[in-house]
C-alpha positions, 0 to 999 in steps of 0.5 A, spaced: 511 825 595 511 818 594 517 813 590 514 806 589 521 802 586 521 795 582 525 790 583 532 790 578 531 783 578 523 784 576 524 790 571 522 786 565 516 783 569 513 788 572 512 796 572 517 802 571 518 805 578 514 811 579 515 818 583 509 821 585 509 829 587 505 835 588 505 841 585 503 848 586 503 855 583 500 862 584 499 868 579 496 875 581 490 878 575 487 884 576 480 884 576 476 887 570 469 887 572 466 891 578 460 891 581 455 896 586 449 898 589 445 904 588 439 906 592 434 912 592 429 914 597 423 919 596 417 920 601 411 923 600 404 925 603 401 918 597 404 912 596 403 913 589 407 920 589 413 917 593 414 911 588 413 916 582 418 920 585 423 914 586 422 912 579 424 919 576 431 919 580 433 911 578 430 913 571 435 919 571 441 914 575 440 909 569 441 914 564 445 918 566 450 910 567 447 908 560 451 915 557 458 913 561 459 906 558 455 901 563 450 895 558 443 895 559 445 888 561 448 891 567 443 895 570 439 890 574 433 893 580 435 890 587 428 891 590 423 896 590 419 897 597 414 903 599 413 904 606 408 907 611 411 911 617 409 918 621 413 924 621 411 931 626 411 937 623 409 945 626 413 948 631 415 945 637 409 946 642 403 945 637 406 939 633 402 934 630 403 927 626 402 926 619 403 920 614 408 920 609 410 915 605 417 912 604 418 908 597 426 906 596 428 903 589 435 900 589 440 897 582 446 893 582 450 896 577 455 892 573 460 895 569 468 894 566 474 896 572 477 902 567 470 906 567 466 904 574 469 910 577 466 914 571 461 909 572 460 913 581 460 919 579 455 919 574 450 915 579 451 920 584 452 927 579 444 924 578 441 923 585 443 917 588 442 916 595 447 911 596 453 907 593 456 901 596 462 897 592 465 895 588 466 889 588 470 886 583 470 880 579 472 876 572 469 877 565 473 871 565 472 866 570 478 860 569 481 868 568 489 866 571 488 859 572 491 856 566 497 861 568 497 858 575 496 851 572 503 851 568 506 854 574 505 848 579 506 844 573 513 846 572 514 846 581 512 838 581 518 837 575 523 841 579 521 837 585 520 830 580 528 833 578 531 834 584 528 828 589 530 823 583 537 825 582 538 824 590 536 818 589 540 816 583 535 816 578 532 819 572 525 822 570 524 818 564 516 820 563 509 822 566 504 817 568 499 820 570 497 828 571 491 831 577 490 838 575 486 838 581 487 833 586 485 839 591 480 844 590 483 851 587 481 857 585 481 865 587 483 866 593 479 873 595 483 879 597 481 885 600 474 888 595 473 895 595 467 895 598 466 901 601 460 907 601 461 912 597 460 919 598 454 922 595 455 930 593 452 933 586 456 936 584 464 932 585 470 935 583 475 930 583 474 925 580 472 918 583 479 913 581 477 906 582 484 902 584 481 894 582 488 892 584 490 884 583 487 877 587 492 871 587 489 865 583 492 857 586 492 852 583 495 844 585 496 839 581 499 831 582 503 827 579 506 821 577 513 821 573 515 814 571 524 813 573 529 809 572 536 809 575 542 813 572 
């Protein structure tokens, strides 16, 4: 915060006195887009088998998440890799090795927070191998920052207020505003990254708890003042 003071004898020449004063704000929004991974693996004696394999259970995953809400939009292939390897097989004493083939696929998966748990469920009822996410996100980027913007707003005048009549002066207007004098945004809280159990049949349903990410915001301004 800075006060520049004219001159009473000057106050006709010259600027009106200015008060410069920073404000900040803070809300809380709850998340409504959520995202995650999902992967499948399948071995096979040919490359082509393991790889056809696959297909078959991501085609199952990707319907089976088409049916529960998610947009053919928010279906997207991560990685498709085929690989060599060998294994042993017979009994103890008399094993030998044989090449098999591993061909894993991968999608991420995007969908509104009210049906991602839905969303786990479905993936993992079809065949997924593994989960990971969700994460969490905005459909609407700028989502609180209006919000926080009016809240520091509303700080740098109590500040401009209070500051002024210490001085014995008035705020009489605004010179000039700074919606960003400082970068702002979304400060990230804890994501609900974790690994979902794969069963094929899940009981319970799986509950999602998106919960809120607190959006900042600062802003700088100049109050013009006069004296009481």
């Amino acid at each position: 915060m800075s006060l520049i003071l004219a001159p009473a004898a000057l106050a006709d020449a010259t600027p009106p006195s200015t008060l410069s004063v920073d404000g900040s704000g803070s809300v809380l929004v709850t998340p409504d887009v959520a995202s995650l991974s999902v992967s499948v693996a399948s071995s096979a004696a040919r490359s082509s088998a393991a790889l056809s394999a696959a297909n078959r259970r991501v085609g199952a995953i990707v319907a089976a998440v088409r049916r529960v809400g998610v947009p053919s939009a928010g279906i997207q292939t991560d990685s498709i890799d085929v690989s060599r390897g060998t294994v042993r097989v017979g009994p103890r004493d008399d094993q030998r090795r044989v090449r098999r083939f591993t061909a894993t696929e991968s999608l991420s998966l995007t969908s509104t927070t009210a049906i991602v748990g839905r969303v786990i469920d479905a993936a993992t009822r079809a065949g997924a191998d593994s989960i990971d996410g969700p994460d969490f996100s905005f459909s609407d980027p700028s989502a609180g920052v209006v919000a926080a913007t009016n809240a520091a707003l509303a700080d740098a005048r109590r500040r401009a207020n209070d500051a002024a009549a210490t001085l014995g002066y008035t705020v009489t207007g605004v010179q000039s505003v700074d919606l960003d004098p400082q970068s702002s945004g979304i400060l990230p809280g804890t994501d609900g990254s974790a690994t979902a159990p794969v069963a094929s049949k899940p009981t319970t349903p799986t509950i999602i708890h998106p919960g809120a990410q607190e959006v900042d915001a600062t802003v700088a301004v100049v109050y013009t003042i006069a004296p009481d």
